[in-house]
Structure formats: structure tokens, C-alpha cells
Backbone bond lengths (Angstrom), bond angles and torsions (degrees), N, CA, C in turn:
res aa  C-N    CA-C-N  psi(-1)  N-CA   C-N-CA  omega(-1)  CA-C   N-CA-C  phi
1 X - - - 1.445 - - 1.533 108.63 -
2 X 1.388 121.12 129.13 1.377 146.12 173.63 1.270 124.07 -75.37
3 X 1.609 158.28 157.95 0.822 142.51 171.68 1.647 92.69 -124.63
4 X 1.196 135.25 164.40 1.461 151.95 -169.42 1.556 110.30 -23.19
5 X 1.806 110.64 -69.28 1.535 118.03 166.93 1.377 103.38 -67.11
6 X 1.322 175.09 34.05 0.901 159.65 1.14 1.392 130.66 -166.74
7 X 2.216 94.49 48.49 0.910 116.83 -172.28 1.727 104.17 -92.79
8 X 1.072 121.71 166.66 1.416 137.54 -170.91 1.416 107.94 -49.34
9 X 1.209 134.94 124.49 1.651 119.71 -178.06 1.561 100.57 -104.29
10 X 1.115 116.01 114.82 1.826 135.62 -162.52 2.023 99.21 -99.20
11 X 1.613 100.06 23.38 1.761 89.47 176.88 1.577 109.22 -64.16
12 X 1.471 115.00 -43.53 1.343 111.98 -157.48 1.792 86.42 -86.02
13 X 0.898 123.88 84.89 1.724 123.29 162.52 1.597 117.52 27.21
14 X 1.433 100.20 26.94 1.741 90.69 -176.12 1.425 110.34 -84.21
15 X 0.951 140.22 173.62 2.053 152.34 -170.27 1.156 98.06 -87.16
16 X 1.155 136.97 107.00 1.899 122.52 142.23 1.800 115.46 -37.11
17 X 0.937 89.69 154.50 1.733 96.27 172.53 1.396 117.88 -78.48
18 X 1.049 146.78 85.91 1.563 137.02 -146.14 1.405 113.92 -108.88
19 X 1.498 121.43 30.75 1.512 134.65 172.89 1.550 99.51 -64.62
20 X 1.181 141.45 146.06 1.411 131.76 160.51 1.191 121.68 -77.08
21 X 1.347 138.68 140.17 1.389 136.51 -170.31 1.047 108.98 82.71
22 X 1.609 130.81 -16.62 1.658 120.21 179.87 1.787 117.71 -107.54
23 X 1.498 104.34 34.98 1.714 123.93 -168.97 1.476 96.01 -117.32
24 X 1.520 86.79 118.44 1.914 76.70 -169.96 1.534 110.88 -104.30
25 X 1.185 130.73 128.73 1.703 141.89 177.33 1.572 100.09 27.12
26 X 1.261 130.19 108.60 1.501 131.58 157.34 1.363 112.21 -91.95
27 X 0.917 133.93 37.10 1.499 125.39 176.25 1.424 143.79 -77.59
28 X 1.080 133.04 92.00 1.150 142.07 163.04 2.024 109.46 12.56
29 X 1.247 120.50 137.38 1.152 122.44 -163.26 1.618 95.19 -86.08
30 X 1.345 129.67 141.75 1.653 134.47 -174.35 1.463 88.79 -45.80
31 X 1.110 143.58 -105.86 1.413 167.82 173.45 1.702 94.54 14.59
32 X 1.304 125.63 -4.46 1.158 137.47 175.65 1.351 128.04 -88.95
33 X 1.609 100.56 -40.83 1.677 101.95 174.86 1.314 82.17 142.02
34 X 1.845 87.51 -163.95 1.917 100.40 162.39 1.372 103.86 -121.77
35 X 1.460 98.12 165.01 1.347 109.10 163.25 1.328 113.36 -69.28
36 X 1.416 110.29 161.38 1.370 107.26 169.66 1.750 101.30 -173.01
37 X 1.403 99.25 125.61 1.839 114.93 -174.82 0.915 104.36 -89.11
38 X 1.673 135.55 131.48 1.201 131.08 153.47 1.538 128.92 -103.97
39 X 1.303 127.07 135.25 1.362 109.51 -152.89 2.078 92.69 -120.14
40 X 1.179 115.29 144.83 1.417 127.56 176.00 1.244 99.20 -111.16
41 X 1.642 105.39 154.76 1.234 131.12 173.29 0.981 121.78 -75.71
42 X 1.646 156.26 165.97 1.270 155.60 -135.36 1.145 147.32 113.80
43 X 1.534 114.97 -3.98 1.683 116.16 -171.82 1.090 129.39 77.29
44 X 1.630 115.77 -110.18 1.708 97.03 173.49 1.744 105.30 -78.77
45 X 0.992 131.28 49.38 0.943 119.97 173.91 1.501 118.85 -98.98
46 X 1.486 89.46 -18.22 1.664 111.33 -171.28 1.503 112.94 -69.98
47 X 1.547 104.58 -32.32 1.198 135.64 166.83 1.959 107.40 -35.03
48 X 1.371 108.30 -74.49 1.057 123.58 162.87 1.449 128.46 -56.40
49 X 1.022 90.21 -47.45 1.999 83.26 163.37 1.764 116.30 -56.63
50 X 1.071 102.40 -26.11 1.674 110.42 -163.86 1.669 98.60 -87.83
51 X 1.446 118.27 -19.62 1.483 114.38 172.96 1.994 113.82 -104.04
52 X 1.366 101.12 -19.77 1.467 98.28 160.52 1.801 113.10 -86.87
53 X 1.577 144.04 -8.44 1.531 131.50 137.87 1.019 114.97 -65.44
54 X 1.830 125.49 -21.54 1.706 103.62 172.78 1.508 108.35 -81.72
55 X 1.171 114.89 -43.89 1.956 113.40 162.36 1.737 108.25 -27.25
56 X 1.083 109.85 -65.52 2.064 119.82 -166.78 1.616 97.31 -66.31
57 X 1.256 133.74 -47.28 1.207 144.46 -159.59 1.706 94.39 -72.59
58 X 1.488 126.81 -48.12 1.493 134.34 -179.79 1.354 107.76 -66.62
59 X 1.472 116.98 -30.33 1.478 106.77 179.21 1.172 104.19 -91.71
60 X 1.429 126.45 4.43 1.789 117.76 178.31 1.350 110.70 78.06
61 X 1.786 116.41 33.34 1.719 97.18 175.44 1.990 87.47 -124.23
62 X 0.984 121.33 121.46 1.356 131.76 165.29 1.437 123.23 -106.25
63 X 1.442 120.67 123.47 1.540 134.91 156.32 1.632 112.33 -9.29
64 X 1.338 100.68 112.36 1.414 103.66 142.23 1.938 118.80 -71.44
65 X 0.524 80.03 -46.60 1.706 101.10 -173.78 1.482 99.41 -112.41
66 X 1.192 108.01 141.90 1.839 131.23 150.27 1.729 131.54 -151.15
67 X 0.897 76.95 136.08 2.167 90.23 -163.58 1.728 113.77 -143.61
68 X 1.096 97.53 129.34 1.218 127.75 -154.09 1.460 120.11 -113.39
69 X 1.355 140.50 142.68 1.360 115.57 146.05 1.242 102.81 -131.66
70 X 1.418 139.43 172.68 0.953 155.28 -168.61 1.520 120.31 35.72
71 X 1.340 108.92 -96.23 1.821 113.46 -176.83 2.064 90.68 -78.65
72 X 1.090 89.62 -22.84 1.748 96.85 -177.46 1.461 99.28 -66.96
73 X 0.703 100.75 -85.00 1.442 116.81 176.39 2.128 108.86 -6.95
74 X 1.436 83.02 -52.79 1.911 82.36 178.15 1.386 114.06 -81.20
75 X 1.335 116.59 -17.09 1.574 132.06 -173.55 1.953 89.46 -68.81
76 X 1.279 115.70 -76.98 1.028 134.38 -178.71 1.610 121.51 -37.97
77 X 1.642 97.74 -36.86 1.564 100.42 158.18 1.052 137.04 -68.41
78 X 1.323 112.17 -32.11 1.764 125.70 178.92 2.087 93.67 -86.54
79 X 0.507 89.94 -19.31 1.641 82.24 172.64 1.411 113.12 -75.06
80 X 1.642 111.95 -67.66 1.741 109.01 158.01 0.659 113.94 -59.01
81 X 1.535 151.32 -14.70 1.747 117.50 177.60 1.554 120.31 -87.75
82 X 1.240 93.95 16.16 1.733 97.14 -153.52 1.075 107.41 -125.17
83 X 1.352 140.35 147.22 1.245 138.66 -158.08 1.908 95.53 -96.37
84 X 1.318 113.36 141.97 1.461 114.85 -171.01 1.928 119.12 -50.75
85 X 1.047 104.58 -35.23 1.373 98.94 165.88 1.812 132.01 -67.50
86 X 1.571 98.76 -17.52 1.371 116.49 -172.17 1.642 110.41 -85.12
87 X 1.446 108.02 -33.70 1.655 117.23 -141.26 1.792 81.50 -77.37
88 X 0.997 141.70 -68.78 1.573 115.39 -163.94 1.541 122.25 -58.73
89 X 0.914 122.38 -23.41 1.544 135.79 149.78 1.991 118.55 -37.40
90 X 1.343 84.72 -62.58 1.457 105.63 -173.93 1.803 115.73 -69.97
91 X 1.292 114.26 -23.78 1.557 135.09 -178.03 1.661 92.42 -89.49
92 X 1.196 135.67 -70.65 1.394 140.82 176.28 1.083 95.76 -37.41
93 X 1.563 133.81 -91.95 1.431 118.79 165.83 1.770 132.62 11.45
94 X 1.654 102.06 -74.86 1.112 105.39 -170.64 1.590 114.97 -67.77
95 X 1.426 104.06 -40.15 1.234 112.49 166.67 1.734 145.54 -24.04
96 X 1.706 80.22 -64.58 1.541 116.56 151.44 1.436 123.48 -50.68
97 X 1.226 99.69 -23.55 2.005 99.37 172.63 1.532 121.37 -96.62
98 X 1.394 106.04 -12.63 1.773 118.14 -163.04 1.391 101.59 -111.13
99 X 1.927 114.45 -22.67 1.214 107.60 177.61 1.757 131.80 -44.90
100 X 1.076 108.62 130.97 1.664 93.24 -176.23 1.746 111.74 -85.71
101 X 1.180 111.22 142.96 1.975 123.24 173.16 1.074 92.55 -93.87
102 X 1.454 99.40 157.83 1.600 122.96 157.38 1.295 111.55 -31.90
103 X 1.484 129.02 148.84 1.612 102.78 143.12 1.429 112.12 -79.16
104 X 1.774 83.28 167.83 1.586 82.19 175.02 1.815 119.69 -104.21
105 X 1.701 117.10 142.45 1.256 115.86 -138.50 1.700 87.25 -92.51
106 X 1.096 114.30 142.57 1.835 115.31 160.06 1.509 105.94 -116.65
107 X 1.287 105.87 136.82 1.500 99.52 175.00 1.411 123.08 -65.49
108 X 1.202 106.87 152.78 1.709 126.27 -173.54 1.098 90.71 -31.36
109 X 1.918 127.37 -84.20 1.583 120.14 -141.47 1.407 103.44 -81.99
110 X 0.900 121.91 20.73 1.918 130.83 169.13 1.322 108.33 -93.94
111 X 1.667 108.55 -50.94 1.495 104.35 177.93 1.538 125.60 -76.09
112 X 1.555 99.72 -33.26 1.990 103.57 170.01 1.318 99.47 -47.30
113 X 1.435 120.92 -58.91 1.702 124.06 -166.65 1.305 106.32 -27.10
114 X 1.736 101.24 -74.51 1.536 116.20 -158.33 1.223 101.05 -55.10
115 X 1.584 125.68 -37.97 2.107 112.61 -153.75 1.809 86.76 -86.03
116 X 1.341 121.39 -16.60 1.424 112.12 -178.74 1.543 129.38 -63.47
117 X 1.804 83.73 -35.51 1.695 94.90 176.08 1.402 106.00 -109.16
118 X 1.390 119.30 44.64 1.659 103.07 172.83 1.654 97.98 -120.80
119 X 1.047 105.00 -170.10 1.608 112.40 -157.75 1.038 91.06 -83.74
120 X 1.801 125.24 -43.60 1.663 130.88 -147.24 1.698 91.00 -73.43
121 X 1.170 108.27 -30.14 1.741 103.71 177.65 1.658 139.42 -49.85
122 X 1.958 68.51 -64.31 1.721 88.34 152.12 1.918 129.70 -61.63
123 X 0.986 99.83 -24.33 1.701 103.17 159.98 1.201 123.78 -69.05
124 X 1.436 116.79 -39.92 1.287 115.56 166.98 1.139 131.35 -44.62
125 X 1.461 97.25 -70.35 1.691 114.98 178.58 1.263 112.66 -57.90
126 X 1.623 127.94 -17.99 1.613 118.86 176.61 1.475 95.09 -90.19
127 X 1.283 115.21 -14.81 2.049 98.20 165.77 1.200 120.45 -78.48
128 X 1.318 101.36 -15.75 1.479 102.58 -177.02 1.482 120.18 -88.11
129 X 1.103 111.14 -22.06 1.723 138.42 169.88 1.520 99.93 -58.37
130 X 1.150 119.45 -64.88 1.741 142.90 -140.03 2.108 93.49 -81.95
């Protein structure tokens, strides 16, 4: 059973099909308005915004509108600049570049060594002299 746009109507407790790629267009009937995403600022939050447009994008409902501020704001850009098949691709991407790694650890008497014999060391200690 269908509901109007003629996505699955889940009143009586039935399961959606939740394979990705096999959710076909849920969209809201025109006579409805537009869509429109709004994205907030926050950090990793952007993170999450970028896996709730690949959620909307799998069920086939896409932004008329998108607006952003801050980390939103760039989320929202790579969404408009991108042609709808591209933009979760293109967000993963960016993602993938800003993600932060571990640092990487050097042991203690490796690192005393190096700051001992570097110049920035020796600057120190003559500020600290002076």
C-alpha cells in the first residue's frame, strides 16, 4: 500500500525495504511546497549532516533549496554545486580530506633530542636568559 506521492505508507507497522538504491522517489506531491534543507554550524556536525543528505538522496527526495551556515554552510555548498548524482560522492570526498588521524607518537628521548638541537630551542632558552 502507497500513500498519495507513492511512497510506502508504514501506518500499520510494516518494514520499509532499507537496501540502498532500492527506495524508489518519496517525494512530496508539488501542491506541497518545496523542500528545503537547512544546515547549522558545528564541526562534527557537518559530519552528520553529510550522512543524513546521503539518507534523503537514497530515498530520492532532493532540496529545492539549501542553506547553510558555518560548517553548514560548506555542506550546503557541495550539495549545490554538484549535480544530484555527484553530491554524496563529492561530500565523502571532502570529508575524507578534513578528517583528522591520530597523531603520530615519537618517543620521549627522540623528541627531547630533536627540540634540544634545533634552533627554535635555542631561542627559547636565550628568552629565557634575557
Amino acid at each position: 500500500m502507497t500513500d498519495a506521492a507513492g511512497c510506502p505508507d508504514l501506518s500499520a507497522n510494516q518494514v520499509a525495504d532499507e537496501t540502498p538504491g532500492s527506495r524508489k522517489a518519496c517525494r512530496p506531491p508539488r501542491d506541497v511546497g518545496q523542500i528545503v534543507l537547512v544546515l547549522q554550524g558545528g564541526g562534527a556536525l557537518g559530519a552528520y549532516q553529510a550522512g543524513v543528505y546521503q539518507a534523503l538522496h537514497e530515498a530520492g527526495i532532493e532540496p529545492d533549496w539549501v542553506i547553510g551556515t558555518s560548517i553548514g554552510a560548506i555542506n550546503a555548498s557541495l550539495i549545490a554545486g554538484n549535480e544530484p548524482a555527484d553530491r554524496p560522492e563529492r561530500l565523502k570526498e571532502f570529508w575524507g580530506r578534513i578528517e583528522q588521524k591520530p597523531p603520530a607518537t615519537i618517543p620521549r628521548s627522540r623528541s627531547r633530542r630533536r627540540f634540544a638541537s634545533s634552533s627554535t630551542s635555542r631561542a627559547c632558552l636565550a628568552a629565557r636568559r634575557a
